[in-house]
ZAMARGU-4260 file (C-alpha; in steps of 0.2 Angstrom, whole numbers, plus 5000, padded with zeros to 4 digits):
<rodrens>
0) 4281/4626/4199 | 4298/4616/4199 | 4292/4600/4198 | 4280/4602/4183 | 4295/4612/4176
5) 4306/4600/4180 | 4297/4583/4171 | 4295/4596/4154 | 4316/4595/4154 | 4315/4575/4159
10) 4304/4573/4146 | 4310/4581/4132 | 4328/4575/4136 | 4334/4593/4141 | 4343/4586/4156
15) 4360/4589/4150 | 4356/4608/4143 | 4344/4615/4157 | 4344/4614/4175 | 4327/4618/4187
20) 4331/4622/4206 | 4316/4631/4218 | 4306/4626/4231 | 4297/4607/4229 | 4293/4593/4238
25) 4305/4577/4236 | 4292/4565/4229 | 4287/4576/4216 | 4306/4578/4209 | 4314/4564/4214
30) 4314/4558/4195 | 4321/4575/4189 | 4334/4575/4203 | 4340/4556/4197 | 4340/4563/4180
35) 4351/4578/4184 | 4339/4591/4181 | 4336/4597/4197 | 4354/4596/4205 | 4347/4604/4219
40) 4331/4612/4228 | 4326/4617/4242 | 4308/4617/4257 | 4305/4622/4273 | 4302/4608/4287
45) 4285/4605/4288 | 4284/4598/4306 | 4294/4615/4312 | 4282/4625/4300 | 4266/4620/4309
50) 4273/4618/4329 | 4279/4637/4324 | 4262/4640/4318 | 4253/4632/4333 | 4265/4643/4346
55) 4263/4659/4337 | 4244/4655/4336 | 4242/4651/4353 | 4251/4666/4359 | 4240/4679/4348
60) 4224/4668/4353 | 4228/4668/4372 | 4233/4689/4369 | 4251/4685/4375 | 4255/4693/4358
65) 4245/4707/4350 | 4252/4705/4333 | 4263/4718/4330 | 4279/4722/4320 | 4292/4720/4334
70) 4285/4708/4346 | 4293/4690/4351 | 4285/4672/4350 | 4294/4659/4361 | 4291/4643/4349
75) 4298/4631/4362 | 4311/4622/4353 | 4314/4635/4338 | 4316/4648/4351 | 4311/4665/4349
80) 4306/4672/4332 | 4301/4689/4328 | 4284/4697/4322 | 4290/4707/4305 | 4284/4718/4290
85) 4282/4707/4275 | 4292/4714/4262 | 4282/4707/4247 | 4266/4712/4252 | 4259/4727/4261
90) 4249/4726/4275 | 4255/4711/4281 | 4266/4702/4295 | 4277/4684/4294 | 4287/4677/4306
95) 4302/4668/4298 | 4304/4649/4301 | 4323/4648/4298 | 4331/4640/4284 | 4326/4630/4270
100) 4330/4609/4271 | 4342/4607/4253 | 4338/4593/4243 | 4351/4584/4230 | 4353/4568/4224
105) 4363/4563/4240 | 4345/4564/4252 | 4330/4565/4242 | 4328/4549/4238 | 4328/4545/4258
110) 4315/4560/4257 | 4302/4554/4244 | 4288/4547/4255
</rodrens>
């Protein structure tokens, strides 16, 4: 992904010509980031990823949900998301986290655990 496409630029000193952005995980581009050849990226927040998980989980497990297009999760403090069609595959239903956490060389040193 980004960061292996990422270190290929670090390493072969393509900083200044080529640019990687995507989704990755700060550690992993940290370097690349310092270097300039990924300016900026993005990743969802894991800790909202799984309490969204757990609510929407719980709800269908418990039958407060039946898993349809259409119907609500309360996910506490996210609030109330929507059941939906995915519209990259068919067949199958997501329920959208909100937006991406962006990464530059401002924060994602502070990131890198």
């Amino acid at each position: 992904g980004a960061a292996a496409a990422a270190a290929a630029l670090v390493d072969q000193g393509l900083c200044d010509i080529m640019k990687v952005s995507g989704l990755g995980f700060p550690p992993e581009l940290l370097r690349a980031s310092k270097r300039g050849c990924a300016p900026q990226f993005v990743l969802f927040d894991n800790l909202d990823l799984g309490y969204l998980a757990y609510h929407a989980s719980h709800k269908l497990v418990t039958g407060q949900v039946e898993g349809k297009i259409g119907e609500t999760v309360s996910a506490g403090r996210l609030g109330t998301r929507q059941i939906e069609a995915d519209p990259h595959r068919e067949n199958a239903l997501w329920i959208k986290l909100g937006d991406f956490i962006k990464y530059d060389e401002l924060n994602v040193e502070r990131a890198s655990f």
